[in-house]
C-alpha positions as CSV (number, residue, x, y, z in Angstrom):
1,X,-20.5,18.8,2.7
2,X,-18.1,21.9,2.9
3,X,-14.9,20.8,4.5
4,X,-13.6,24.4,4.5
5,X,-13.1,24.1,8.2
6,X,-9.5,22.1,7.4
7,X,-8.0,24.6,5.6
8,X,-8.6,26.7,8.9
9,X,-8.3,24.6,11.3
10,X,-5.3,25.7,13.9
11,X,-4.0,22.2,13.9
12,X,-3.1,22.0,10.4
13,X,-1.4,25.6,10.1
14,X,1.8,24.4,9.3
15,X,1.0,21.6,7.0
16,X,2.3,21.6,3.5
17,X,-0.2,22.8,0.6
18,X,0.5,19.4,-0.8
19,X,-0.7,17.4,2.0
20,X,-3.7,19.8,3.0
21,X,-4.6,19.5,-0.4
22,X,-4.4,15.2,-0.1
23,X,-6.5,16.2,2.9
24,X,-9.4,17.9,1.3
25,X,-9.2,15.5,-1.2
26,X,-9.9,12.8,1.0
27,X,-12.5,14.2,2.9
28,X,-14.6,15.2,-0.3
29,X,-13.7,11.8,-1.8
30,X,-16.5,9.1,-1.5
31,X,-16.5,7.1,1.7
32,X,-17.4,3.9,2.1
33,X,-20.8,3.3,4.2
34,X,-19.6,-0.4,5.2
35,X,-16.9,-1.9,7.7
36,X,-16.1,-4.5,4.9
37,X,-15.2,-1.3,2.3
38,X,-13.4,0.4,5.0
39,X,-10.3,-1.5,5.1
40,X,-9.4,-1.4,1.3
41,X,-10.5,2.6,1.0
42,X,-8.0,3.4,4.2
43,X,-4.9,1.1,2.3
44,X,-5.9,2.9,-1.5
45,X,-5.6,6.0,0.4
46,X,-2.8,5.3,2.2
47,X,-1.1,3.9,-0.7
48,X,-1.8,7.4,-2.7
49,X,-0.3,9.4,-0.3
50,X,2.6,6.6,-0.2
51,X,3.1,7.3,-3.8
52,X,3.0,11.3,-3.6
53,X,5.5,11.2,-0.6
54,X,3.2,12.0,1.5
55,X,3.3,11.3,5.1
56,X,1.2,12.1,7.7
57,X,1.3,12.8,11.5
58,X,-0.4,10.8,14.2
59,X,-2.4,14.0,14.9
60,X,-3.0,14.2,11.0
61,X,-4.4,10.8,10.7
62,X,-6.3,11.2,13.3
63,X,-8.3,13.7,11.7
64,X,-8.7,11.4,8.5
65,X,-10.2,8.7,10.7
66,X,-12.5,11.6,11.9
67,X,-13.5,12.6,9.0
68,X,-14.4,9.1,7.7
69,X,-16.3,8.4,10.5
70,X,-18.3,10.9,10.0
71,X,-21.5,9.6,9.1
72,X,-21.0,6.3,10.7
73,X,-23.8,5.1,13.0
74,X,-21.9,4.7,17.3
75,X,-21.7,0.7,16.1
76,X,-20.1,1.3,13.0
77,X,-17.4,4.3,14.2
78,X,-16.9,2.0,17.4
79,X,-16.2,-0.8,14.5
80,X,-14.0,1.8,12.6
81,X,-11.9,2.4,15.8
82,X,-10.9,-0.6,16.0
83,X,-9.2,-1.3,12.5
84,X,-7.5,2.3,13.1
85,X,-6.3,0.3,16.1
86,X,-5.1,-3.0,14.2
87,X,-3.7,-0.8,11.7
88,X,-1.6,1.7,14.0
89,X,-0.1,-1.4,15.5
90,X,1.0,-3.1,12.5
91,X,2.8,0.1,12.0
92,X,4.2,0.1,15.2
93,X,2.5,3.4,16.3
């Protein structure tokens, strides 16, 4: 799949060439096609950007989660949604 539509999109105009690149990275990466893979791909993930110094905004996560979702069946995005959930409050956000 051609995730060319990032780099462009409006929403991530001001984001550093080192997270956009993270960001590309991730979306052409392998994702995992069950819930119970889900949870360890999102923390190795996580724990990359971690080590790079990279951070990302709500509104930049958000479009991770979108992107990983998207060729979840409804159940399994609906499923998806709610780990973002448990995970965003174990952050505190």
């Amino acid at each position: 799949m051609n995730y060319d539509f990032l780099g462009n999109n409006p929403m991530l105009a001001n984001m550093s060439p080192e997270k956009l690149q993270f960001l590309m990275n991730f979306a052409g990466s392998r994702k995992p096609t069950e819930m119970k893979d889900m949870m360890p791909f999102l923390l190795s993930a996580m724990n990359s950007a971690k080590s790079k110094d990279i951070q990302f905004s709500d509104t930049e996560t958000d479009l991770l989660f979108s992107v990983l979702k998207q060729n979840m069946s409804p159940e399994e995005a609906q499923k998806a949604d709610k780990i973002i959930r448990m995970m965003r409050e174990r952050r505190g956000g």
